[in-house]
LOGUNU-449241 format. One record per residue (C-alpha): residue in three letters; x, y, z; residue number from 1. Coordinates in nm, 4 decimals. Each point is the difference from the previous one (the first is absolute). Last residue first. Example, Ala and Ser with C-alpha at 12.3 -4.5 7.8 and 13.67 -1.06 7.14 Angstrom:
% LOGUNU-449241
  res        c1        c2        c3    n
  SER    1.3670   -0.1060    0.7140    2
  ALA   -0.1370   -0.3440    0.0660    1
END
This chain:
% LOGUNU-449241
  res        c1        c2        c3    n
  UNK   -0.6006    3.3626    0.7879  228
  UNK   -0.0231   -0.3013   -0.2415  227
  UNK    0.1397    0.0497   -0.3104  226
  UNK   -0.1969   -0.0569   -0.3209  225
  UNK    0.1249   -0.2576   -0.2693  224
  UNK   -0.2385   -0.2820    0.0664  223
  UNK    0.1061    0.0367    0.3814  222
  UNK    0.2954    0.1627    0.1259  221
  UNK    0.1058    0.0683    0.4080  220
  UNK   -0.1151   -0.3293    0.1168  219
  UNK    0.1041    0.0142    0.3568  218
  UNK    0.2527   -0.2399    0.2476  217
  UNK    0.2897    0.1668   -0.0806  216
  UNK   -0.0298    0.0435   -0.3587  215
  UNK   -0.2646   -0.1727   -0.2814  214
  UNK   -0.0623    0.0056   -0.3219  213
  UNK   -0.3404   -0.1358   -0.1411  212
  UNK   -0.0400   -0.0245   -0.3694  211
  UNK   -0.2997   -0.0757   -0.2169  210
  UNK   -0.0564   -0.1781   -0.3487  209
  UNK    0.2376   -0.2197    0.0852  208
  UNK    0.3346   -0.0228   -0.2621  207
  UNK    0.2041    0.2455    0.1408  206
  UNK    0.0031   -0.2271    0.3436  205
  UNK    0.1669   -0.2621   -0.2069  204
  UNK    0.2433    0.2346   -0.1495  203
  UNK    0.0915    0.1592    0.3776  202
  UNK    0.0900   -0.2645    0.1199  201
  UNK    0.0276   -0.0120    0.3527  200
  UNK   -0.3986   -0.1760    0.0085  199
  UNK   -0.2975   -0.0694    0.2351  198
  UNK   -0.2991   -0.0647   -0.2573  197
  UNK   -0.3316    0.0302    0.0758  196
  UNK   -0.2143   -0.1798   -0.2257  195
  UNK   -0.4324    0.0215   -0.0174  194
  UNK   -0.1160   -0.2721   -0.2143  193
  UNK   -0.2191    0.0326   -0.2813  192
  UNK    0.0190   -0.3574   -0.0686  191
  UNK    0.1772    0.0087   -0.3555  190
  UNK    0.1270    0.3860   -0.0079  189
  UNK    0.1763   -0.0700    0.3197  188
  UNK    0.1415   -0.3244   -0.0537  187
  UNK    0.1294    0.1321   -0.3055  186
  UNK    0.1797    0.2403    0.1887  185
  UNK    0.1584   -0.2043    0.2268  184
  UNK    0.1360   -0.2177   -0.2362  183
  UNK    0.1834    0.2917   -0.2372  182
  UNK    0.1437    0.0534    0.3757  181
  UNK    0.1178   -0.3419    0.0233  180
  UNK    0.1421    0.0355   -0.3183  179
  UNK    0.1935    0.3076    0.0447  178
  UNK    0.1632   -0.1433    0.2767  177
  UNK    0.0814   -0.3162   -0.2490  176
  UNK    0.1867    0.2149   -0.1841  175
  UNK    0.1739    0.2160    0.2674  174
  UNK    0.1032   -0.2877    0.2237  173
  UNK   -0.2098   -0.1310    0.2901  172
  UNK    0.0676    0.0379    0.3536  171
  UNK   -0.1864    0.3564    0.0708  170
  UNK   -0.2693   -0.0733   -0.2649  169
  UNK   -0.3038   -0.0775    0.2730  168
  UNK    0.1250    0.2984    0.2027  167
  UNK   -0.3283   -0.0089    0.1937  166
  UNK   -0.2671   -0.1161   -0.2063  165
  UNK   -0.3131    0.0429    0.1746  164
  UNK   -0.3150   -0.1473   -0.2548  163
  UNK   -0.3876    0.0971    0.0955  162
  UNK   -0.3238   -0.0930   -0.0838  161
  UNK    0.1004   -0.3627    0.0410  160
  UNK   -0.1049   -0.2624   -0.3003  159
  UNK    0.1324   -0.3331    0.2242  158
  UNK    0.2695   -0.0629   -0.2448  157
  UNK    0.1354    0.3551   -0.0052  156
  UNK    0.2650   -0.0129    0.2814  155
  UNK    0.1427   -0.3588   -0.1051  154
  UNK    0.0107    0.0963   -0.3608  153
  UNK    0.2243    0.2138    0.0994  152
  UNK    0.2209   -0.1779    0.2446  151
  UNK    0.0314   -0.2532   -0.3104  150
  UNK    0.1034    0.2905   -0.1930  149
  UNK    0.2347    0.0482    0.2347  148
  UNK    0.1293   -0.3455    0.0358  147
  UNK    0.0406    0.0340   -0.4244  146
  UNK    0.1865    0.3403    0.0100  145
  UNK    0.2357   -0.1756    0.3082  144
  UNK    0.0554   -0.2833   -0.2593  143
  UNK   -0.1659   -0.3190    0.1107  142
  UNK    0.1171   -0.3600    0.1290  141
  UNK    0.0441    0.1072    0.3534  140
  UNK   -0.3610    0.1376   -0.0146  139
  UNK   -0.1383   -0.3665   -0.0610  138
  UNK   -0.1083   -0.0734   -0.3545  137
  UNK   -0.3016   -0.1772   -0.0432  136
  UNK   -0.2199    0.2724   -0.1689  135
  UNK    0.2954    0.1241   -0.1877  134
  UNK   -0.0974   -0.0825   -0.3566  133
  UNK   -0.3516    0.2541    0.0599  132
  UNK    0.2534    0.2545    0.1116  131
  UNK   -0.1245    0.3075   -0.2445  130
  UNK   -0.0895    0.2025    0.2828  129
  UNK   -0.4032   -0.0332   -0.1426  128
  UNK    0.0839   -0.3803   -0.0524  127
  UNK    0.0990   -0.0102    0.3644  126
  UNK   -0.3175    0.1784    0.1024  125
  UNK   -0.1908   -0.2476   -0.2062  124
  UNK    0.1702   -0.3103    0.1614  123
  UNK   -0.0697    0.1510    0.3796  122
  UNK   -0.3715    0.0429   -0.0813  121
  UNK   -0.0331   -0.3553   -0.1042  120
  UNK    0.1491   -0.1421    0.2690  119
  UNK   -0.1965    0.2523    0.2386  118
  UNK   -0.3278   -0.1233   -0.1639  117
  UNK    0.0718   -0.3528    0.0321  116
  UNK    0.1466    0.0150    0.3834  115
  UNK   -0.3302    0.1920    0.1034  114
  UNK    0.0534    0.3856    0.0403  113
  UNK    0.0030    0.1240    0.4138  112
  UNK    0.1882    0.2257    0.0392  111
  UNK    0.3018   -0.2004    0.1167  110
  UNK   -0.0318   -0.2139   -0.3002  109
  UNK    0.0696    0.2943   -0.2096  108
  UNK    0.2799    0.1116    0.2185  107
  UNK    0.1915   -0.3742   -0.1113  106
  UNK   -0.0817   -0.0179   -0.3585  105
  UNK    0.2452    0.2519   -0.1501  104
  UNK    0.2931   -0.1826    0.2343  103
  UNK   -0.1323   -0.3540   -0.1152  102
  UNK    0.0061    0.1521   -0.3410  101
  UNK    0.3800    0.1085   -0.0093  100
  UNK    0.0588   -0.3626    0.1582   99
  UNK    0.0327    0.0080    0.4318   98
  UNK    0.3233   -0.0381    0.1674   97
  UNK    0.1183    0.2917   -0.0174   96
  UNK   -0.3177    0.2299    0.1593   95
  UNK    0.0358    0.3167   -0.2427   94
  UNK    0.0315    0.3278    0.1803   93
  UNK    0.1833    0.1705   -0.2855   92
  UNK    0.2007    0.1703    0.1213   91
  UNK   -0.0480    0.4272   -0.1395   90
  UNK   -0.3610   -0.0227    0.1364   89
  UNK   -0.3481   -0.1155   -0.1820   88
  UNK   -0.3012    0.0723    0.2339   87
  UNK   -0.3142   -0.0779   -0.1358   86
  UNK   -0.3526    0.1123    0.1996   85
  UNK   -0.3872   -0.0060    0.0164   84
  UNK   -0.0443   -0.3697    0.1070   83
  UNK    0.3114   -0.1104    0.2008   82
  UNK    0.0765    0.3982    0.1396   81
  UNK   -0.3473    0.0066    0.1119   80
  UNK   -0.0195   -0.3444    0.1696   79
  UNK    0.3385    0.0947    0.1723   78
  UNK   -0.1499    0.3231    0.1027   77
  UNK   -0.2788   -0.1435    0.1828   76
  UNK    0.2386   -0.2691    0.1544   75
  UNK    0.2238    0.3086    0.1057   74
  UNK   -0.2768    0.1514    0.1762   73
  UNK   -0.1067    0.2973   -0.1891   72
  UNK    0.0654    0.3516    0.1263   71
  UNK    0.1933    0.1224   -0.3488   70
  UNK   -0.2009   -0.2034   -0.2372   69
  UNK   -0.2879    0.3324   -0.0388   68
  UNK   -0.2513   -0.1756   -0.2423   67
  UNK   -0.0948    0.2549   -0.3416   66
  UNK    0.1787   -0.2477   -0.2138   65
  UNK    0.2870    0.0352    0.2219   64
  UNK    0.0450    0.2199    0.1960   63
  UNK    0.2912    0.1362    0.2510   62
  UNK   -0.0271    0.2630    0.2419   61
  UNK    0.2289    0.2123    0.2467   60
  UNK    0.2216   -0.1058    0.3027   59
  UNK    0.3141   -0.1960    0.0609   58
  UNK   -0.0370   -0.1528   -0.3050   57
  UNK   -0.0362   -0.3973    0.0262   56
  UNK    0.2328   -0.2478   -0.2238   55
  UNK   -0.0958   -0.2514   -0.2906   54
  UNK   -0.3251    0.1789   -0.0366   53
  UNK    0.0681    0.0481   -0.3867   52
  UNK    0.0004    0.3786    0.0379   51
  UNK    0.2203   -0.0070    0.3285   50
  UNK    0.2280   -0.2401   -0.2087   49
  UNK    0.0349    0.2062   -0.3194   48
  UNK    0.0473    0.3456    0.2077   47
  UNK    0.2961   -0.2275    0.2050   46
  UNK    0.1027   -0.0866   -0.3375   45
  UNK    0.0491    0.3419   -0.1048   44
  UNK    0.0783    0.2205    0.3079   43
  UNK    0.2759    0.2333   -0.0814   42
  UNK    0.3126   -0.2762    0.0678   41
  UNK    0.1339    0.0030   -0.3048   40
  UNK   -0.0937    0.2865   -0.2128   39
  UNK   -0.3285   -0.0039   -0.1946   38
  UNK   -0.2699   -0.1775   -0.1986   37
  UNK   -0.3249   -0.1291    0.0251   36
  UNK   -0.1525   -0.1259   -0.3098   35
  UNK   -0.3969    0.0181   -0.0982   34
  UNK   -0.2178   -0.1779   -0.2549   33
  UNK   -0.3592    0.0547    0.0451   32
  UNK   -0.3230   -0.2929   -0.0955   31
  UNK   -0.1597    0.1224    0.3555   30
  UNK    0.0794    0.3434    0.1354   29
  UNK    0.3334    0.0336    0.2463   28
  UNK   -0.0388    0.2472    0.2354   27
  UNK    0.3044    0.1837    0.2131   26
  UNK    0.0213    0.2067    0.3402   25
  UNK    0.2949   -0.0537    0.2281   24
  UNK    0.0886    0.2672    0.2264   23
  UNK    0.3266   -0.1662    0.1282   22
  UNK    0.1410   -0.3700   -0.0888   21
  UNK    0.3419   -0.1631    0.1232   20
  UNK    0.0245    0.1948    0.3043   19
  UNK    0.3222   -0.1180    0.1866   18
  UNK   -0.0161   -0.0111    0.3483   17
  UNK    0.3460   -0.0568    0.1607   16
  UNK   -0.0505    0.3149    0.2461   15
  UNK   -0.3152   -0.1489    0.1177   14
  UNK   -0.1693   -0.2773   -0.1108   13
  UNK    0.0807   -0.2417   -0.3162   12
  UNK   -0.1975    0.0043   -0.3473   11
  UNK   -0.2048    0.2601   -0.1043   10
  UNK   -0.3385   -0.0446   -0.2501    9
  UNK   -0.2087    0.2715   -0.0749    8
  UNK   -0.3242    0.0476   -0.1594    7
  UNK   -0.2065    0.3215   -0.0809    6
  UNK   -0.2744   -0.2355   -0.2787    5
  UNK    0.0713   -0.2654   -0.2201    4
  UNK   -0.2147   -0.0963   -0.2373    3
  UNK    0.0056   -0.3906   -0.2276    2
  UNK   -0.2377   -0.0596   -0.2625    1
END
């Protein structure tokens, strides 16, 4: 699904640079579950963002599907992260003055799905959350579980091969952390979606069928094997 191949990513010049990614060599198949975990500051969500085309390595290779992403124009990369990606991140991300399904609608519209399709796409993602009372509930009238659900739903409407959740649990409490995740993995088994998960916790990561750690910029442990 997704390869990465010998990339790095540093951010300032000089004798403020800080390299935020060194060496980095990872593949994600399709269908796999995956969590990235690690010290602050070693290089997760920049990893997550390089993957997801959100920011540009310095140098090496990202592809997608077999198509590099990494030297596309960003209105290239746009369309690819709109049709082939979800993002789901710690906030939510939900525009407030639009309903639960107004918010689910919205990127559907923008790729393209006619206004009766897309309304009834956005309904059965919020049954699959289990929001199908919330539809016309505005984000300042939800619990934070609910908005990320929402979020959720959001990511997966449009059937992407791919889901980056970075920290998605971060502002939730334990119960309803553990439901999000219990989410996430459904998802998974029900479109055969490829997850990456960005996570602290080490319970959540526990619960992928692979783990990633990372320190200072490298992944040093991957499915259980360390990375010389």
């Amino acid at each position: 699904m997704i390869k990465a191949e010998q990339v790095n990513k540093t951010y300032g010049a000089g004798r403020e640079a800080a390299k935020a990614l060194r060496e980095i060599s990872l593949e994600l198949g399709k269908g796999e579950m995956a969590a990235v975990t690690g010290p602050s500051g070693c290089g997760k969500t920049t990893l997550l963002h390089v993957l997801a085309g959100l920011e540009t390595p310095d140098n090496g290779t990202i592809r997608l599907e077999g198509q590099t992403i990494n030297t596309l124009d960003e209105k290239a990369l746009a369309e690819v992260r709109l049709r082939k990606m979800g993002f789901v991140f710690q906030s939510y991300h939900l525009v407030p003055v639009l309903s639960a399904e107004e918010n689910i609608r919205l990127p559907l519209l923008a790729a393209g799905m006619s206004r009766k399709e897309a309304e009834a796409r956005s309904r059965e993602m919020l049954e699959l959350v289990g929001l199908s009372n919330k539809a016309g509930a505005y984000p300042s009238q939800l619990s934070g579980g609910q908005n990320q659900r929402v979020a959720i739903a959001r990511a997966v409407a449009g059937r992407p091969g791919i889901l980056f959740a970075d920290e998605p649990t971060g502002a939730l409490d334990s119960e309803t952390a553990e439901q999000i995740i219990g989410l996430l993995e459904m998802l998974n088994r029900q479109y055969a979606m490829t997850v990456l998960l960005v996570t602290h916790d080490e319970r959540h990561a526990l619960r992928m069928p692979r783990q990633i750690r990372m320190f200072n910029g490298r992944i040093v442990e991957d499915g259980g094997q360390p990375i010389c």
